[in-house]
C-alpha positions as CSV (number, residue, x, y, z in Angstrom):
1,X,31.7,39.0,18.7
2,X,30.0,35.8,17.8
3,X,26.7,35.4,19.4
4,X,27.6,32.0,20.8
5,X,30.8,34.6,22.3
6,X,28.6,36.6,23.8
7,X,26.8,33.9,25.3
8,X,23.1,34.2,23.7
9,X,21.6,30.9,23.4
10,X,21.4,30.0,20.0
11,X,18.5,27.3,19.0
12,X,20.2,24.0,17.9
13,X,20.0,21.8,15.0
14,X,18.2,19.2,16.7
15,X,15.8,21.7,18.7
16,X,14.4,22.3,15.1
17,X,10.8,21.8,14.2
18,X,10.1,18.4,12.4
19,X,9.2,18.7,8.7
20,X,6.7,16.7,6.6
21,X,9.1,15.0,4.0
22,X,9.0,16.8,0.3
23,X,7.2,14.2,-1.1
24,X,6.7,10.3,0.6
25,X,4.1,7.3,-0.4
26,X,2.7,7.0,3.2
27,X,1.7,3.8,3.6
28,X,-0.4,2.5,6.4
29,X,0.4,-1.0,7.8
30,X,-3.1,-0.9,10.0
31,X,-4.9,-0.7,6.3
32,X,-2.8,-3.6,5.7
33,X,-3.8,-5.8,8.4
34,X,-7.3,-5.0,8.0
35,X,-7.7,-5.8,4.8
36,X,-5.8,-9.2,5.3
37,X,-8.4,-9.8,8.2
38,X,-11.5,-9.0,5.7
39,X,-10.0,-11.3,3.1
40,X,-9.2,-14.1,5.3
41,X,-12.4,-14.2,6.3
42,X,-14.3,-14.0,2.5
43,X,-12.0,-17.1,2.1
44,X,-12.5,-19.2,5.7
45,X,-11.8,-22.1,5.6
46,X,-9.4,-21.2,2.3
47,X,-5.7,-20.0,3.6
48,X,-4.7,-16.7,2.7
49,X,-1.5,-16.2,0.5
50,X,-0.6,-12.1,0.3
51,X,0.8,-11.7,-2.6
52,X,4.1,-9.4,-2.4
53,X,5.4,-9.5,-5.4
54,X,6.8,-6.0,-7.7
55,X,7.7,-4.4,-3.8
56,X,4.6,-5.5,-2.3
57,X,2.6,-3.3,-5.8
58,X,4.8,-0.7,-4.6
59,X,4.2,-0.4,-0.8
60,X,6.9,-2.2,0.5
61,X,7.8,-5.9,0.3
62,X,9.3,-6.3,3.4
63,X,7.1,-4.5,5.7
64,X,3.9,-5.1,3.8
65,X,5.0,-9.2,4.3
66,X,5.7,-9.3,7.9
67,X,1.6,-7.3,8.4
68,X,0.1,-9.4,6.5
69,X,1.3,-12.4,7.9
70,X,0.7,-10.9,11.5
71,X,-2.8,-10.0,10.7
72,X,-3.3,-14.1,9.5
73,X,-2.2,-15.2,5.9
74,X,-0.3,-18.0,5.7
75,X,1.4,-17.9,3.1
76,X,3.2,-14.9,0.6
77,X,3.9,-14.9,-2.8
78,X,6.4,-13.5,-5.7
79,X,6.6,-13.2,-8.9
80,X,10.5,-13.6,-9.1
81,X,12.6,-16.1,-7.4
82,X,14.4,-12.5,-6.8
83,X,12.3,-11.0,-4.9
84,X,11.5,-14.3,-2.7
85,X,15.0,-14.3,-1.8
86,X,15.3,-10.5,-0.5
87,X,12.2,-12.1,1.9
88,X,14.1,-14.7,3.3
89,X,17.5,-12.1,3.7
90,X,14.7,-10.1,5.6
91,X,14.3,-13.4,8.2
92,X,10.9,-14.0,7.0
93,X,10.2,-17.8,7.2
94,X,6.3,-18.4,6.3
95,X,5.9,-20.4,3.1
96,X,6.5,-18.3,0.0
97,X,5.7,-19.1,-3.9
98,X,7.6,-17.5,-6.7
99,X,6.0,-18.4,-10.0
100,X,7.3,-16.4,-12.8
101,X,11.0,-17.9,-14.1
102,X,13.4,-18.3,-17.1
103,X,16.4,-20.2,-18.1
104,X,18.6,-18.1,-16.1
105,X,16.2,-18.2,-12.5
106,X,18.2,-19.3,-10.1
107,X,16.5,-22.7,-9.0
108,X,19.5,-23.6,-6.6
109,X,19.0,-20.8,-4.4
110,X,15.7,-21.4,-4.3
111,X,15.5,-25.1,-3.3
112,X,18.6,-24.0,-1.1
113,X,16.2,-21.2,1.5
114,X,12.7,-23.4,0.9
115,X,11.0,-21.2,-1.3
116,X,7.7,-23.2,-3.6
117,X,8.5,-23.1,-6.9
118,X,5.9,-22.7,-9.5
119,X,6.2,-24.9,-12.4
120,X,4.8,-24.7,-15.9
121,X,6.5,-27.8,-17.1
122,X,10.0,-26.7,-19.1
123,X,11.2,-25.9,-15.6
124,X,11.3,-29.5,-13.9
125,X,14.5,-30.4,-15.3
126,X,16.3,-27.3,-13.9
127,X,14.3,-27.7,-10.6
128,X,15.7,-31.3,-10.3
129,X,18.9,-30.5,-11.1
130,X,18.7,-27.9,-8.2
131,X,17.1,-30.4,-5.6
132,X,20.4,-32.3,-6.6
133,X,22.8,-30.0,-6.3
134,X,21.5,-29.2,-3.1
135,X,20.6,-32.5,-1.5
136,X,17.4,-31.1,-1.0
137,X,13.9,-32.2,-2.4
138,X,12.7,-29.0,-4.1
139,X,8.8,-28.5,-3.3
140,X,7.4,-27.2,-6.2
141,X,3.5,-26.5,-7.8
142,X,2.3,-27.7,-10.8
143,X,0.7,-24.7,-13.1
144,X,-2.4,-25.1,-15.4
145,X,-3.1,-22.8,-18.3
146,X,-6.8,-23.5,-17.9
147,X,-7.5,-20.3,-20.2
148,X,-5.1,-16.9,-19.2
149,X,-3.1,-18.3,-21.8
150,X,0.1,-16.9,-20.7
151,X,2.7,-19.4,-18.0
152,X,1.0,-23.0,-17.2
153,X,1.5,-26.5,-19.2
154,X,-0.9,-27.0,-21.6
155,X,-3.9,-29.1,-21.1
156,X,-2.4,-31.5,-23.6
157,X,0.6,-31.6,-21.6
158,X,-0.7,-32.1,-18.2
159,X,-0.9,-35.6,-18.4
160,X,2.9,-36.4,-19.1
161,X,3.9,-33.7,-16.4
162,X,2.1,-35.3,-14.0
163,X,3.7,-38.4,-14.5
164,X,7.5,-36.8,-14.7
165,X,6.4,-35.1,-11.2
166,X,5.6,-38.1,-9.7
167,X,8.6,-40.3,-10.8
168,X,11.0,-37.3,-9.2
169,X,8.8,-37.5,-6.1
170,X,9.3,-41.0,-5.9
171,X,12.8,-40.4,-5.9
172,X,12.8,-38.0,-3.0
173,X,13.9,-35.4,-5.4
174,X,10.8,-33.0,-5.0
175,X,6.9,-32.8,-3.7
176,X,4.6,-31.5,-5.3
177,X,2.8,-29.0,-2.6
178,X,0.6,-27.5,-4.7
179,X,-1.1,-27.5,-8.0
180,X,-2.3,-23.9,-9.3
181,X,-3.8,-21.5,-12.2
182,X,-4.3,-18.5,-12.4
183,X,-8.1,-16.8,-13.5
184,X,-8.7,-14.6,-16.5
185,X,-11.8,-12.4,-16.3
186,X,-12.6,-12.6,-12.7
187,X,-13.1,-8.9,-12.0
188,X,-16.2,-8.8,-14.6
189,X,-18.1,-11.3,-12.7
190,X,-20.6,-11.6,-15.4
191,X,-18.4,-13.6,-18.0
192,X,-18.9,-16.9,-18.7
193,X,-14.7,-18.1,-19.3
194,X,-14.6,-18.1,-14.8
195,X,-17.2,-20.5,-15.0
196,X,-15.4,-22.4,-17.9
197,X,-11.9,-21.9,-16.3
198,X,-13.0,-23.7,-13.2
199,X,-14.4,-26.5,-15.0
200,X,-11.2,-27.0,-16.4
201,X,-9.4,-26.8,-13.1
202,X,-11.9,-29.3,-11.7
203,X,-11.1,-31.4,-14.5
204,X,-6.9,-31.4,-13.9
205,X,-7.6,-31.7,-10.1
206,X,-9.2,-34.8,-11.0
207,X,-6.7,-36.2,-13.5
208,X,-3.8,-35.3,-10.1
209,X,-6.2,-37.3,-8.0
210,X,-6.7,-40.0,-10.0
211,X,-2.7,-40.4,-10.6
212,X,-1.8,-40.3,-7.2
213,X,-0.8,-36.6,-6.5
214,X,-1.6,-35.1,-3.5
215,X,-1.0,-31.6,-3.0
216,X,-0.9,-29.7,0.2
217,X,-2.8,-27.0,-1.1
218,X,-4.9,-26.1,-4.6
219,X,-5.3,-22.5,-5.5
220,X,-7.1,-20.6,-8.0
221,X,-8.7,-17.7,-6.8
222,X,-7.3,-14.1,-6.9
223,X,-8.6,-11.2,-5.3
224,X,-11.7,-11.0,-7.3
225,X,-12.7,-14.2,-7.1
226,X,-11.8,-14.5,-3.4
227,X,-14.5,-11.6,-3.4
228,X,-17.1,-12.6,-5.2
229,X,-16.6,-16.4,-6.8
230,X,-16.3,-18.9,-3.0
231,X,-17.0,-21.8,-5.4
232,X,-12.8,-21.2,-6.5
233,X,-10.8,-20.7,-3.3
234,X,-10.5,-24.3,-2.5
235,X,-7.3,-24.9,-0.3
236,X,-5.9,-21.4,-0.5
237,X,-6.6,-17.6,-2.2
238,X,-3.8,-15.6,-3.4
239,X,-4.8,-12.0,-2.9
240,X,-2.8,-9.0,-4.4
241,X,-4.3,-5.9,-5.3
242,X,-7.1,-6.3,-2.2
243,X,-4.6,-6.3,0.6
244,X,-3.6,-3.3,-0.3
245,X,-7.3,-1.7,0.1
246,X,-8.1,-1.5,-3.6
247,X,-11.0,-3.0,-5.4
248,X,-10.8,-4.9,-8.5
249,X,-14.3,-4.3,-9.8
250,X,-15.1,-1.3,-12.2
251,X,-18.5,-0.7,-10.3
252,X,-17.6,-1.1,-6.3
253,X,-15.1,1.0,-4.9
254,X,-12.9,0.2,-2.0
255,X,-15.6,0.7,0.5
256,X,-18.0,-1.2,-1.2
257,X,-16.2,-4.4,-0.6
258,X,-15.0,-3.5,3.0
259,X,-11.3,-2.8,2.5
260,X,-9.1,0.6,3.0
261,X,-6.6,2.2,1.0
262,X,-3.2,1.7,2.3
263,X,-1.1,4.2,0.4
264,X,-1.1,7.7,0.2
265,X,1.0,10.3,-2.4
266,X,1.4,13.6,-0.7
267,X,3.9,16.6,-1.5
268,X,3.5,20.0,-0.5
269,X,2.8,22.9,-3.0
270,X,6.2,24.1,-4.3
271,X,5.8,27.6,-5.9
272,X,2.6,29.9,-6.4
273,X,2.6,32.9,-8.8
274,X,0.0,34.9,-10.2
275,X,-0.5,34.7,-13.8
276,X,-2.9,36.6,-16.4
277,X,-5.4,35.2,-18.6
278,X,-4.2,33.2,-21.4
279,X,-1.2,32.1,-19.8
280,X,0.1,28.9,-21.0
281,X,1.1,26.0,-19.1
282,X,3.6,23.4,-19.5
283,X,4.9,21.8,-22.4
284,X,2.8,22.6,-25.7
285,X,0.9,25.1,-24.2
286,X,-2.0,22.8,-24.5
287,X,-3.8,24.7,-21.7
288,X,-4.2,28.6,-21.2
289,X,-6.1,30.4,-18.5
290,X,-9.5,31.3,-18.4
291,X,-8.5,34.7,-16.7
292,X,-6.3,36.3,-14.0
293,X,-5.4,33.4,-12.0
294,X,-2.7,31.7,-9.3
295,X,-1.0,28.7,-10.5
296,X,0.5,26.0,-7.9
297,X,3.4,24.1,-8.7
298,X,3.1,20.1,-7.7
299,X,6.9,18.8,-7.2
300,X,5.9,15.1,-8.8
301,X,5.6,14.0,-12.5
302,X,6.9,10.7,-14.2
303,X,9.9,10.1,-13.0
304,X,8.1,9.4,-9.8
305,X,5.5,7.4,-11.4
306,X,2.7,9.8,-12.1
307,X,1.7,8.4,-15.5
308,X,2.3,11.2,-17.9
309,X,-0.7,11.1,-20.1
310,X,-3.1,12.0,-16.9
311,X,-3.7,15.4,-17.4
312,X,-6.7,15.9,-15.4
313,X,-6.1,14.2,-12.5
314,X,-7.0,15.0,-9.3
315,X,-4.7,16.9,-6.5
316,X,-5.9,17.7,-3.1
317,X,-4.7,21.1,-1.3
318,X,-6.2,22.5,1.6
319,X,-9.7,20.3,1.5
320,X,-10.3,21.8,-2.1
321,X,-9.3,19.3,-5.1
322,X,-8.0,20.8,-8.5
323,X,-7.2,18.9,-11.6
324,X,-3.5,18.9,-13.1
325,X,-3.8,21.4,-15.9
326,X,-1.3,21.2,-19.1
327,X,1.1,18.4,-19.4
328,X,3.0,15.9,-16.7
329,X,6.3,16.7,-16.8
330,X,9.2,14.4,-15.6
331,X,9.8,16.3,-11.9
332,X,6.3,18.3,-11.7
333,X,2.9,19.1,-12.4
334,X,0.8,22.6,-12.6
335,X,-2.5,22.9,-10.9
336,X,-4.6,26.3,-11.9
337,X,-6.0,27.9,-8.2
338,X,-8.3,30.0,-9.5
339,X,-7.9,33.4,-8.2
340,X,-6.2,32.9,-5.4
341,X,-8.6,35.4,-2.9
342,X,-11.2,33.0,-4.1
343,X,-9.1,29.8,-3.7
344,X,-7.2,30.8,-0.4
345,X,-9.1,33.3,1.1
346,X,-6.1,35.8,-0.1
347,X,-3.4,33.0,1.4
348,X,-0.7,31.6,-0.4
349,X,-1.1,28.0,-0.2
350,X,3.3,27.8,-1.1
351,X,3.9,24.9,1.7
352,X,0.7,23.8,1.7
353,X,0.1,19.8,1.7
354,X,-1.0,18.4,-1.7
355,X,-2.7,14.5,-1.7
356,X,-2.6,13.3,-5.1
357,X,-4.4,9.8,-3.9
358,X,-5.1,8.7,-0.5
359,X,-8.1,6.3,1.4
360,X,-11.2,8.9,-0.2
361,X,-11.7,10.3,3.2
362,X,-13.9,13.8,2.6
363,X,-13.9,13.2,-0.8
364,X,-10.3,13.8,-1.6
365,X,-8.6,11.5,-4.8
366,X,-8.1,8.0,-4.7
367,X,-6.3,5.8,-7.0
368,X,-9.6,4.9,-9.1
369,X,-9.5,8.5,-9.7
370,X,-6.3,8.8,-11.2
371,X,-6.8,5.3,-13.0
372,X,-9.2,7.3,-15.0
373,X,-7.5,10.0,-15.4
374,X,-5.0,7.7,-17.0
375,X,-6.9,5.2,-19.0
376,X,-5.5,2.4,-16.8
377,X,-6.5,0.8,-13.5
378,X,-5.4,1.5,-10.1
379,X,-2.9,-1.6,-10.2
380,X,-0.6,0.5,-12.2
381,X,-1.4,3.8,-10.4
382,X,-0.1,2.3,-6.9
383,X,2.8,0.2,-8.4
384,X,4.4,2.3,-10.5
385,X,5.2,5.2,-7.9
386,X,9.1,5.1,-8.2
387,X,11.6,4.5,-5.3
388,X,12.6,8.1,-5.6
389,X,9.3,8.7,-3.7
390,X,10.5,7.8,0.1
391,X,7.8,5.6,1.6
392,X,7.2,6.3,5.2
393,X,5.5,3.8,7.3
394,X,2.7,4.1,9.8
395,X,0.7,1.8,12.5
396,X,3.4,-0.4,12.2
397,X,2.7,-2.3,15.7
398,X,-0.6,-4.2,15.7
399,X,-1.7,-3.2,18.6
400,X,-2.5,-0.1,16.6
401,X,-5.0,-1.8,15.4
402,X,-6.9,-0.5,18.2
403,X,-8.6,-4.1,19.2
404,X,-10.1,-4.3,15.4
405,X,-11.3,-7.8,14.4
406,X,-13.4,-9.2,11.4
């Protein structure tokens, strides 16, 4: 006879305990806002544009939008006329840039659900041709290569884009909202080409003025100027990396400059076995243990956006912190324990919570840490985590917040 027969309870499916997921990129929305507040006000009386563009550096576009702008900026921005698009599927309305385009952008849909459009000069016919096609005047921003030397018209060039801009505008076929460049070396605030960049910017401003443009709004500043250079913000900052609690300078951590980390990368320990000494690990057997030891297997490698070459880095399991030993594979990662009686206290740590990078709290891993594991910078640490990492969201509502102001 079947126990449910017989009439024993049997515990359900749903009565189950809940589980931590495998692996997730925990992101929280309270860091978010926070950081937005601190930022907005570096920039007072400067406007705050959150820059969302590449999935919000891999937090989230959508979600990571709709905090920022409830926490104060005023504007977003994007890369891709793609990506500014999803935003406006999503029902999010605030004014949004998108910047980065080729032949193929699609200029129509953009003039078509009122998103900016950044313009270094080869793209004003096609914008036109859009506002036409759509009966709409396109609002577009005027880029200056004032030293990056990457999108932006020319300095020789600006003169005779102005006066194309202005002969559409006359025409009702576009405004130009905003003029715009983008800074080179601001996080090394010791270098001379900021100072020389914003001389430059001063200098187009004043060429705009004097031909009768006037924009709604001039911007300069990324997060590193917004931080350290007030003399660029003018009208409006466009901050990236800092809303999302990481800081752009090789010498100040997050803390330093008031923000918090919003993501964290967390899996649990997959397998644990005890090995002998000499034992070698992963592909190339580049590493061997010292002695007798336990090794824990980390369920994350490259595929998931752990760069492969950071052998070394750090990973976090219960409040001790153990650097990835051998090489990163595609799907995992080997950490050496130690002994496990010495590591555990005798306990197997299979299940166990492991924080590759998180806020720092207690001194566990951050970003920065795995930047240097890396030879990169904690942009690429936080943006590359692929989508097969499922990011949970927490402190969504902002009155979790818990009355914090700036």
């Amino acid at each position: 006879m079947s126990p449910a027969a017989s009439g024993e309870s049997q515990p359900s499916a749903d009565a189950a305990p809940a589980r931590a997921e495998e692996r997730s990129a925990v992101i929280d929305l309270a860091a978010v806002r926070h950081n937005v507040r601190r930022l907005a006000a570096v920039a007072s009386p400067a406007k705050v544009m959150a820059v969302v563009k590449a999935d919000a550096y891999g937090h989230g576009a959508i979600p990571v939008a709709r905090a920022a702008l409830s926490a104060g900026a005023s504007w977003l921005g994007v890369a891709h006329i793609s990506e500014a698009l999803a935003l406006r599927a999503a029902g999010i309305d605030a004014p949004l840039l998108a910047w980065l385009h080729t032949p193929d952008s699609n200029f129509a849909a953009a003039v078509a659900a009122g998103i900016d459009i950044g313009c270094s000069g080869w793209e004003l016919g096609r914008i036109v041709a859009a506002a036409r096609e759509q009966e709409r005047p396109a609002r577009v921003h005027l880029k200056v290569d004032t030293g990056l030397g990457r999108n932006g018209v020319t300095l020789a060039a600006w003169d005779s884009l102005l006066g194309e801009a202005l002969e559409y505008q006359d025409q009702g076929l576009l405004r130009v909202v905003g003029i715009f460049s983008h800074l080179a070396v601001a996080d090394e605030p010791e270098r001379p080409e900021t100072d020389a960049q914003l001389a430059v910017f001063r200098d187009i401003l004043a060429m705009a003025q004097d031909a009768g443009v006037d924009p709604e709004v001039r911007h300069l500043a990324n997060t590193p100027a917004t931080l350290s250079r007030p003399d660029t913000h003018f009208d409006l900052v466009r901050v990236g990396l800092g809303i999302y609690g990481l800081s752009p300078f090789e010498d100040q951590g997050a803390e330093d400059v008031g923000l918090r980390p919003a993501m964290t990368l967390r899996t649990v320990v997959a397998h644990c076995k005890d090995v002998p000494a000499g034992q070698g690990v992963s592909y190339g057997l580049n590493y061997r243990t010292a002695g007798p030891s336990t090794l824990g297997l980390i369920p994350l490698g490259y595929a998931d956006g752990v760069p492969r070459i950071a052998t070394g880095g750090p990973v976090r399991v219960a409040e001790r912190t153990y650097p990835v030993v051998g090489r990163i594979a595609m799907d995992q990662m080997v950490i050496d324990l130690g002994p496990l009686e010495v590591s555990a206290g005798g306990t197997s740590l299979l299940g166990e919570e492991a924080v590759l990078f998180g806020d720092g709290a207690d001194g566990g891993p951050t970003a920065e840490d795995w930047a240097r594991a890396a030879g990169t910078n904690n942009y690429e640490i936080v943006t590359r985590i692929s989508t097969r990492v499922p990011r949970r969201y927490i402190n969504e509502a902002p009155d979790s917040d818990g009355g914090e102001s700036l």
